[in-house]
C-alpha positions as CSV (number, residue, x, y, z in Angstrom):
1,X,-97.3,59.5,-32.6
2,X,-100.8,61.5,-32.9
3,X,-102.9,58.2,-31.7
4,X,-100.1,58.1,-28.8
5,X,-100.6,61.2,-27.4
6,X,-104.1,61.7,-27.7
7,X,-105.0,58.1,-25.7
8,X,-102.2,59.6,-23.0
9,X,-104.6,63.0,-22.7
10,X,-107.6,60.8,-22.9
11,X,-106.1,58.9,-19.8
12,X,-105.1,61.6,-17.9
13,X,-108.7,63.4,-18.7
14,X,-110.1,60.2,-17.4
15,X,-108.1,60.3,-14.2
16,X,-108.9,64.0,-13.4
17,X,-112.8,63.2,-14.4
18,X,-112.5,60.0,-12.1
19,X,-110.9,61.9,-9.1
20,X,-113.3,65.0,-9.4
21,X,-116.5,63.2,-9.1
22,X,-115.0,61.6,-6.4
23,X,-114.0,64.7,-4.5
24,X,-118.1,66.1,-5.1
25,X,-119.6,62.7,-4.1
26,X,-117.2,63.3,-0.9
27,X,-118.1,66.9,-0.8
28,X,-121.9,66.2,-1.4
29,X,-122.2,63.2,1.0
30,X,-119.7,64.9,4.1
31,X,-121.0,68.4,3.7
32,X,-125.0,67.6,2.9
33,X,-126.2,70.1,5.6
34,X,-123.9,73.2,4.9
35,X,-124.6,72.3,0.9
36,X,-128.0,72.1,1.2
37,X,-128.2,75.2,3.3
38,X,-126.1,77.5,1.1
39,X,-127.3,76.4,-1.8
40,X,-131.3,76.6,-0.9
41,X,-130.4,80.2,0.2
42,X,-128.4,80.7,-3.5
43,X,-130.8,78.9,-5.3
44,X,-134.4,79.4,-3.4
45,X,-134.9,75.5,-3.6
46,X,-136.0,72.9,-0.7
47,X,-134.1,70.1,0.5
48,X,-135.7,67.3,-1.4
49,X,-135.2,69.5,-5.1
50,X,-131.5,69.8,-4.4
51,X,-131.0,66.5,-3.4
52,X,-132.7,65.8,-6.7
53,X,-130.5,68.5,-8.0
54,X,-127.2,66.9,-6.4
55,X,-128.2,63.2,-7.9
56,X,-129.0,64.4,-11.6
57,X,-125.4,66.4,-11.3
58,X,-123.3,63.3,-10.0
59,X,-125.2,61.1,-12.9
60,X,-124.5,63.3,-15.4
61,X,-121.2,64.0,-14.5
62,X,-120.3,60.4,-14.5
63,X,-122.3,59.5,-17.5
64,X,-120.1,62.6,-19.4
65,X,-116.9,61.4,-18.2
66,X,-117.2,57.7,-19.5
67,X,-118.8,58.8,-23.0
68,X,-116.0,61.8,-23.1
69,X,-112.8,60.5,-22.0
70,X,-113.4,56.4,-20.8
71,X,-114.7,55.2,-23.7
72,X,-112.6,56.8,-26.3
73,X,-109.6,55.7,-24.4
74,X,-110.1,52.3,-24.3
75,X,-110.9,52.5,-27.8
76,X,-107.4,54.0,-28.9
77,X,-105.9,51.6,-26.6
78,X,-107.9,48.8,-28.6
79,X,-106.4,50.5,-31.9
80,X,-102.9,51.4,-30.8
């Protein structure tokens, strides 16, 4: 039962990790200018830094969600 649940959270973590790094890569690629201008105002950085900034978050994000949630539920799956 234990194994069970946890690869059903795992899943569903997955799923919300999946679908919210697709709603900032949306959010970051549809709404670049107002982005970039309220967060170099926020932030006091240049265009190029924060699309620098805006990368290193999307690949860390994704890299997170696949070590956190994708990996150790397919491993459970595997098990179970």
């Amino acid at each position: 039962m234990i194994i069970e649940t946890l690869t059903e959270f795992l899943g569903w973590c997955a799923v919300i990790n999946i679908g919210m790094l697709i709603l900032s890569l949306a959010a970051i690629t549809f709404g670049r200018e107002q982005a970039l201008k309220i967060h170099g105002k926020i932030f006091d950085l240049d265009e190029k830094s924060l699309k620098q900034v805006y990368l290193r978050y999307l690949s860390q994000y994704k890299i997170l969600s696949v070590v956190f949630t994708i990996v150790p539920y397919f491993a459970l799956k595997i098990m179970g």
